[in-house]
N, C-alpha and C positions, 0 to 999 in steps of 0.2 A: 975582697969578700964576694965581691958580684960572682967575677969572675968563678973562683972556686963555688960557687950556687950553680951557675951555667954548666958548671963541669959535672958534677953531680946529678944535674937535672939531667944533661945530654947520655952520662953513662945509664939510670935509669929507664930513657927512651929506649936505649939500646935494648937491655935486655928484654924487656918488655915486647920490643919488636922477635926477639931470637923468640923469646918462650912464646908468642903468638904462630912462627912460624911452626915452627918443632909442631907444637900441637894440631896444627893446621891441617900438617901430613898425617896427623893419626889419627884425625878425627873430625865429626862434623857434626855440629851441634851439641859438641858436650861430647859425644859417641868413639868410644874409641874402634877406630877398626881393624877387625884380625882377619888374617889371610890365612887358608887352612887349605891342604891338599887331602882329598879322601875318596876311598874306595865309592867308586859311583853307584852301589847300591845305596849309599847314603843322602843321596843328592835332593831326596824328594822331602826327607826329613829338614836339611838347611833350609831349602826354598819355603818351606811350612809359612805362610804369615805367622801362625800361635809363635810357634817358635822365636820367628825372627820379633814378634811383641816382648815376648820374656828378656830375651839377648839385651834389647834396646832397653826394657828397664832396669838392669844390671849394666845399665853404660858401651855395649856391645854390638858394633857393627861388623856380624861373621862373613866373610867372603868366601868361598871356597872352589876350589879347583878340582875337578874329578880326575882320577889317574888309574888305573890298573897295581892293586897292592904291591907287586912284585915289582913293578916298574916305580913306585912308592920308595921302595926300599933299595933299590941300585940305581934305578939313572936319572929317576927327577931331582931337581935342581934345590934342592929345600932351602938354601938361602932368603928366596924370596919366599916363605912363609914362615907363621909365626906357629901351625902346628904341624902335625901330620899326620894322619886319621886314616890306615889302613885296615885291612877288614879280620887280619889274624896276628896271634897272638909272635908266630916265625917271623912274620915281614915286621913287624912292630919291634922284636927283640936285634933284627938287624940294621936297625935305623938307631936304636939305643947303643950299640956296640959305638957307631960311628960317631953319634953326638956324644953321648956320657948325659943322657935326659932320665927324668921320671917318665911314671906313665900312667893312664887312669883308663879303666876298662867299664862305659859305663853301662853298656848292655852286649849282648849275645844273641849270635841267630845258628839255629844248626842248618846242616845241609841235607837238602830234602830233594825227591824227585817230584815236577809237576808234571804231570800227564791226565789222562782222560776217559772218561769210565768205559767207553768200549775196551781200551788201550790194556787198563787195568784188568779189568773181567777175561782178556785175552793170555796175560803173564797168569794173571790166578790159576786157569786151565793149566797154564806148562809149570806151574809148581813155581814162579818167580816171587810171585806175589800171595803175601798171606791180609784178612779182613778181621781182626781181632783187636781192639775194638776200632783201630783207624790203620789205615793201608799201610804196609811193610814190604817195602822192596828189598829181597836177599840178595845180597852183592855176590857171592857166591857162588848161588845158580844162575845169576846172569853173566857172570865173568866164564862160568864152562860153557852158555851158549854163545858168548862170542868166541872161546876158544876153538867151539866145532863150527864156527862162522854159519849158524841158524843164521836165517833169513825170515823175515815176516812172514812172507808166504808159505813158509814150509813149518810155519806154528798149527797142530792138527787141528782142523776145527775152524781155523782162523776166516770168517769173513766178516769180518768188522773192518779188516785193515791188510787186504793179501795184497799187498805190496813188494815188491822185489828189490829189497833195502835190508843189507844189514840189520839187526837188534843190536840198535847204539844210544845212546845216553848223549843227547848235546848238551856240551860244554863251550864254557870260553877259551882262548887261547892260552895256554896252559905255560907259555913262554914269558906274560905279563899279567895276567887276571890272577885273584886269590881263589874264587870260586872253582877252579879249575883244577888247582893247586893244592885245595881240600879235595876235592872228588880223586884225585889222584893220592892223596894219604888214606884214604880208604882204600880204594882198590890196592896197595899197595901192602897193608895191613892184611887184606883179606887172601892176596897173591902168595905174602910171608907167611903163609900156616896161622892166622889168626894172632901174627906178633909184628911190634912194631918194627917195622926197617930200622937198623941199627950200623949197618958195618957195609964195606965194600963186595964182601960176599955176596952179602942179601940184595945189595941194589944191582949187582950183575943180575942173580936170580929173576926179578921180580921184571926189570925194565922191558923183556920181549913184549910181554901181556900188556903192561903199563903202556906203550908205543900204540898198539895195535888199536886201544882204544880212542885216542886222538887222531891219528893219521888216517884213517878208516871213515871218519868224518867230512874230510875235506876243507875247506874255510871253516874258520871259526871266530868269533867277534874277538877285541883286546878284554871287554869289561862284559860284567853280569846283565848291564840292562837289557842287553842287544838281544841273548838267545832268548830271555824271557820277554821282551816285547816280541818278538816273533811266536811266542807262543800263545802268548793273549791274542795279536791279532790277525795270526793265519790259519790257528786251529791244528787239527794232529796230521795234517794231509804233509805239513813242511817238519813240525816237532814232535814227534809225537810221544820224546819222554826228552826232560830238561830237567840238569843239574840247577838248582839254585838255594838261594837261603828262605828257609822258611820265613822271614819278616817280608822278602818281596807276594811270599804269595796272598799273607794277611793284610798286605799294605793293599794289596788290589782288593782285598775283598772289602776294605773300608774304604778304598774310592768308587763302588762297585763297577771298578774292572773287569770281573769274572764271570763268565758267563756258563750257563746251567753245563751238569756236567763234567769240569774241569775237574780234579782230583790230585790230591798233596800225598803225595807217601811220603815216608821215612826210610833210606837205607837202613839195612843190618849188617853189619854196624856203621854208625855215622860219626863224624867227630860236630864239635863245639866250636862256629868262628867266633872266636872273639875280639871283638870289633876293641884294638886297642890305640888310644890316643896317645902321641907323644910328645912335649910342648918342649916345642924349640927356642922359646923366650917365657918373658913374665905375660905376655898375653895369652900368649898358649897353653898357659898355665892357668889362668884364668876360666877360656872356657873348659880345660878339662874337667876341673874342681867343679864349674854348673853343672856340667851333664853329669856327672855321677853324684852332685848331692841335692842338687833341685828339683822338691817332688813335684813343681809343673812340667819342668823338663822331662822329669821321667816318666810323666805321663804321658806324656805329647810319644816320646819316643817307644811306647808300647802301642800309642795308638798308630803307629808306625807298623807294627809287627814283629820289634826286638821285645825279647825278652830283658827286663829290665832286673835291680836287684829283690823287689817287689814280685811272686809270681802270680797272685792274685790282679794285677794292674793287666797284663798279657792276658791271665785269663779272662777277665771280664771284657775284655775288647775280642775275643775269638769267640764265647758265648754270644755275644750282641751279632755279631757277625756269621755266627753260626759254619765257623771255621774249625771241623775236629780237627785238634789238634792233640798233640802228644801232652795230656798235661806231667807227666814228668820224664824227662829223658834218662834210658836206662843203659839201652844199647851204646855207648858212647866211648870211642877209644882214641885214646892220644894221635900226636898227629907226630911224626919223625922231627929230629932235630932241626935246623935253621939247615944246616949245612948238609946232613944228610936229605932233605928237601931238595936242594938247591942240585943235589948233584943226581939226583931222578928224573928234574924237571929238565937239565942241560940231557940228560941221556936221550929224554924223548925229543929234545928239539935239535940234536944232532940226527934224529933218524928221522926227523924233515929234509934233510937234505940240503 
């Protein structure tokens, strides 16, 4: 009788020890912890204390890895994380192909040019830029002056910024980044007679112009923060027009980042990234389910600069902030397929060389 007590008691010990250990690794204090790879415009939102408060009373200790969307979706290792949070809706549906996951889109940021009111009041004069009732940058007429290769100093008028540079648009590396990758389905849209790239015809068509605008550039960063921290802290002497998402330019002006002057347009036409989560396990799943149904989270992530499913929450945060913004997006056209993408962005990184 002992005996079989001993035996009992000792297997008890055991598990007791395994289910201490198991949990050990997934958590601390109670806290379970998820590992999550995402576009590094996101970065500033995880690190959030508010944020990281909410997570933690929902049991959640978020880790996260920044990556370059496209590099998200082909060559990071997703084994070691439990999500995977890139910045559109293409690299997101290529990560699904390969898993068989859900997915939850809990806010959206469009792609916007930052630059700067001389910069601005410069394109205005060459007909680039229209002021009704917030700045609109035409893709259009800036795509024919880079196809007659205009040079800043030969803009009439120009002494705000006579410079002997290209009129270029910095982006990120269009080979790994998302933001780059959108700025490129526009131009690409606009290159295709105002239609989406669809077929291998169009993408021969369209690649020369597409090329011109990244290669013409020279260096360019893996990820979105790079061009736009150069542009917060060097001014228009080094950027003097930056592709990004309109939540990094809103995020700066609520950490007052911004300094007088600075200026957000909106391309004509622009597309919609939508920042889509993919949960690679039941953790992953967890936080995707927070961020799209928890209205402190949603709020925290407006006060971020995404537009959340809420548009009143964005806009009260852009009024406080006195950020015109687009309160509704009109201009707004699809972005090419996964694969029809993937084979515009290989054309231009073959004509790197």
């Amino acid at each position: 009788m002992r005996r079989t007590f001993s035996i009992v008691l000792a297997g008890a010990l055991i598990v007791g020890v395994v289910i201490a250990i198991v949990q050990g690794r997934g958590s601390s204090g109670g806290t379970v912890t998820v590992r999550g790879v995402i576009g590094s415009e996101k970065q500033a939102f995880f690190d959030d204390p508010a944020v990281r408060r909410v997570l933690a009373r929902h049991g959640l200790k978020v880790e996260v890895d920044p990556a370059g969307s496209r590099e998200i979706a082909t060559s990071v290792d997703l084994g070691k994380y439990d999500f995977a949070f890139p910045s559109s809706s293409p690299a997101a549906d290529k990560i699904r192909q390969r898993r068989q996951a859900g997915r939850y889109t809990p806010f959206s940021s469009p792609m916007v040019v930052a630059t700067f009111q001389p910069i601005a009041e410069l394109l205005e004069k060459a007909g680039v830029v229209k002021r009704s009732p917030v700045w609109t940058f035409d893709v259009a007429r800036y795509l024919d002056l880079v196809a007659r290769n205009v040079r800043w100093d030969g803009l009439r008028g120009n002494t705000a910024y006579p410079v002997r540079k290209n009129i270029l648009v910095s982006t990120t590396d269009p080979r790994s980044s998302n933001s780059a990758a959108m700025y490129l389905a526009i131009a690409s849209y606009v290159a295709n007679g105002d239609a989406v790239v669809r077929n291998p015809a169009e993408e021969r068509k369209v690649l020369p112009a597409l090329s011109r605008l990244f290669l013409d550039q020279g260096y360019t960063d893996n990820s979105s923060e790079g061009p736009f921290a150069d542009y917060l802290a060097l001014g228009m002497g080094k950027t003097p027009l930056v592709c990004a998402y309109e939540a990094q330019f809103v995020d700066a002006a609520v950490r007052g980042r911004l300094k007088p002057g600075m200026v957000l347009m909106y391309p004509s036409p622009t597309v919609l990234s939508k920042h889509t989560l993919i949960p690679l396990d039941g953790r992953g799943d967890r936080v995707g389910r927070l961020l799209s149904t928890d209205a402190e989270l949603q709020r925290l992530a407006a006060r971020h600069g995404f537009r959340t499913a809420d548009p009143a929450q964005f806009a009260a945060v852009a009024r406080e902030r006195r950020v015109p913004v687009a309160p509704d997006l009109i201009d707004v056209v699809d972005t090419p397929s996964y694969d029809t993408l993937e084979h515009l962005l290989t054309g231009v990184a073959k004509a790197y060389g």
